[in-house]
N, C-alpha and C positions, 0 to 999 in steps of 0.2 A: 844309112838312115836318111831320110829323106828331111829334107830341110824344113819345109813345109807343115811335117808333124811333130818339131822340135819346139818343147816349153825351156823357155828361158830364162831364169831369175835374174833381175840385175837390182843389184843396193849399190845406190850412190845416193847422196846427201846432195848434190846440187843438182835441183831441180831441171836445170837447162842442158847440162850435159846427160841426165838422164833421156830426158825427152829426145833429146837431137840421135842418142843412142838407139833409143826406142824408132823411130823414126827410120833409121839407116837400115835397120835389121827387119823391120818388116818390107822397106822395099828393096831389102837382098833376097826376100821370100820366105824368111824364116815364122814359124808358127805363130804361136800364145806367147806372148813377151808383159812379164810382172817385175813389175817395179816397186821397189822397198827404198825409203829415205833413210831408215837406220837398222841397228842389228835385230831390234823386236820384230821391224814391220819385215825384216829378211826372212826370220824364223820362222814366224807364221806364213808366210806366203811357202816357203821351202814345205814346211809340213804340212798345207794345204791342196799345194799343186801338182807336187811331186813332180821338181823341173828334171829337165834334163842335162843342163849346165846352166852353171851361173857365173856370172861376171859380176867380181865383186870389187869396190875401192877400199883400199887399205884405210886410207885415213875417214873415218865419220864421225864427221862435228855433230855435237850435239848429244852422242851416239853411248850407249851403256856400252857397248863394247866396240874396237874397231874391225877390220873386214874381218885378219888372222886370227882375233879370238873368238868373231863370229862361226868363221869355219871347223874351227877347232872346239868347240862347244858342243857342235852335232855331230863332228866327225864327218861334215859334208864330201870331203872331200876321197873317203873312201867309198861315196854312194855316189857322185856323178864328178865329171871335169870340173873342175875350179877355174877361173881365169881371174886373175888379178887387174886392176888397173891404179894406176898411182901416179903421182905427181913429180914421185921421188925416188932416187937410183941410190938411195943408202945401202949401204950394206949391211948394214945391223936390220935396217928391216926384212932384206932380201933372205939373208940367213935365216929370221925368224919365217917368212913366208914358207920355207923350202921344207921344214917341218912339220906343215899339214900338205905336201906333197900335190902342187897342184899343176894343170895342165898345161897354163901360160901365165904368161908376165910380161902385160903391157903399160911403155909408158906414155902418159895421158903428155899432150893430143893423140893420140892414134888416130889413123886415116879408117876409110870405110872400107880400102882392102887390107889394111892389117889386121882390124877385126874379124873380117871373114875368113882368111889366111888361120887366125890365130882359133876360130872355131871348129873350122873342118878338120886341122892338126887334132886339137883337141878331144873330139867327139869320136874321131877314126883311132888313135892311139891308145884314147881309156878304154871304149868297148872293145876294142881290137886284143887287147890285154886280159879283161877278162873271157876270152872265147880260146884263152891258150889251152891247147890238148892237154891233159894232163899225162902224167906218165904212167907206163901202162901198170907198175903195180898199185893200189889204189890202197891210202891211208888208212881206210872205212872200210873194215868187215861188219857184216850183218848175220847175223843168229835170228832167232827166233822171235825174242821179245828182245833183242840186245845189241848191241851198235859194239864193234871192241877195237877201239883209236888207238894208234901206235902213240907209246913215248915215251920220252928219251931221259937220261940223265947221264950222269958221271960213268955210274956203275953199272947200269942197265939197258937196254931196250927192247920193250916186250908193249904189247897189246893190254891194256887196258878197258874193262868191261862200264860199260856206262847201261843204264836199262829205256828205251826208246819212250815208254810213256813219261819218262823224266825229265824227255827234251821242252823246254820252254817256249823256244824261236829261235829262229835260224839266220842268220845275215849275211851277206856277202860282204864280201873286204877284196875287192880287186876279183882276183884269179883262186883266193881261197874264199874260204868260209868257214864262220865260228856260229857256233854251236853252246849255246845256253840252256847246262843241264845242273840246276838244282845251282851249287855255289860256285859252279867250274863255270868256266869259259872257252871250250881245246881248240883250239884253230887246225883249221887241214887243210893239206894244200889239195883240194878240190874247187871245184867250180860249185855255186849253187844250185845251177840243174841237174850236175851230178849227183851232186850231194843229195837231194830229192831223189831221184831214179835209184839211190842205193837206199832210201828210207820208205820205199812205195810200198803202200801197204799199213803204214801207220798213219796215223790218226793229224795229218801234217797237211795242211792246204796254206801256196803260194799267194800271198794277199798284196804282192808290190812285187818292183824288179829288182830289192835290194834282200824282200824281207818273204820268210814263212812261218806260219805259226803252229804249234801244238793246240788245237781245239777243246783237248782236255782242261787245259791252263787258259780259257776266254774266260774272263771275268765279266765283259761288256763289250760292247760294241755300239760307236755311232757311227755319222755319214762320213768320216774321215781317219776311224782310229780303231784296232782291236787294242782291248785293254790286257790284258796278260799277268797271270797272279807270275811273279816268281819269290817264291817263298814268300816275304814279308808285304813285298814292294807290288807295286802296279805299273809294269811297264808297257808307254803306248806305242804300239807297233802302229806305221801309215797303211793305207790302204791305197793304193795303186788304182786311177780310174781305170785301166785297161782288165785288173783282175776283182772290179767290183762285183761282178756279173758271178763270178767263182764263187767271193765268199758270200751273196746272197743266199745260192744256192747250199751251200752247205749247214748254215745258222738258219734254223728254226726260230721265224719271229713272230711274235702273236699280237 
């Protein structure tokens, strides 16, 4: 991945370490670099930009939530590298970090090649991971109108029929991918362009690099978000600027 095309999020609350960060990283040549002072202004720029990794600071004064409850609220961290930075080597926070599962953990000052060291680890590891082969027998049988997912219990394991116009949205979790149908959630250990290539043919367009949607199930749609009925709720899926062009094409807008 080329450094140059890389969006960046970075929340940090001190304005000076932010800047001087901002600063290093464009002239190491990395892309679009967005800067959040707390968790709201992270969120919003996250669901806006659709970064590619984010360098977050644990502790944010001022802040409704701090970095790990920030990560942990979108599940950032199974949709791009996470990089920590922090002040502090505790252990209770590190334990708690390790639980939204992130790429690095740096501690502040870091130099400008530790940052960089601690980005190309990062960015080469997480996509590197989800591009793992899967194995050759494949989770996901496809029928006619019908998807039929293996699983397991105590006493059983057999295939299980799910009916394909019932799928809601699709997401990537690393090297798998879950699948939101009706009140279930099945995780499979596929990839999500897999997972697409076994569902081609339904009614499912790719709208981000994490996310894809059932078009049956569009509620709405603006410049940044399909809305998506699932059952009661309206869940908004982001839109990817690299697959804007896709879902134009597909939504009839008047």
């Amino acid at each position: 991945m080329d450094r140059s095309e890389l969006r960046i999020l970075i929340v940090e609350d001190d304005l000076i370490i932010a800047e001087n960060l901002k600063e290093n990283l464009q002239e190491m040549g990395y892309g679009s670099v967005y800067h959040g002072a707390n968790s709201s202004e992270g969120i919003s720029l996250y669901q806006k930009h659709n970064p590619d990794i984010a360098i977050v600071d644990i502790r944010l004064n001022g802040s409704q939530l701090d970095g790990i409850d920030m990560i942990r609220s979108q599940s950032i961290g199974q949709s791009i590298p996470v990089i920590y930075l922090t002040s502090f080597a505790d252990e209770a926070i590190r334990e708690r970090a390790k639980k939204t599962h992130p790429s690095g953990y740096l501690i502040k000052p870091s130099t400008k090649t530790q940052i960089d060291i601690a980005i190309d680890m990062a960015i080469s590891t997480f996509y590197r991971q989800s591009e793992i082969p899967q194995a050759p027998k494949c989770p996901l049988q496809k029928g006619n109108d019908c998807i039929f997912l293996k699983v397991k219990s105590k006493e059983y394991e057999r295939y299980e029929k799910f009916y394909v116009k019932d799928i809601r949205y699709i997401k990537a979790e690393g090297s798998y991918t879950q699948l939101w149908v009706r009140n279930k959630s099945p995780l499979i250990s596929m990839s999500l362009n897999k997972a697409l290539e076994t569902l081609q043919g339904a009614n499912i367009v790719r709208c981000h690099r994490s996310y894809a949607v059932n078009l049956d199930h569009v509620h709405s749609v603006d410049q940044y978000f399909l809305y998506v009925m699932n059952d009661s709720e309206i869940i908004n899926i982001p839109i990817g600027d690299q697959y804007r062009g896709e879902v134009n094409k597909v939504l009839v807008k008047i």
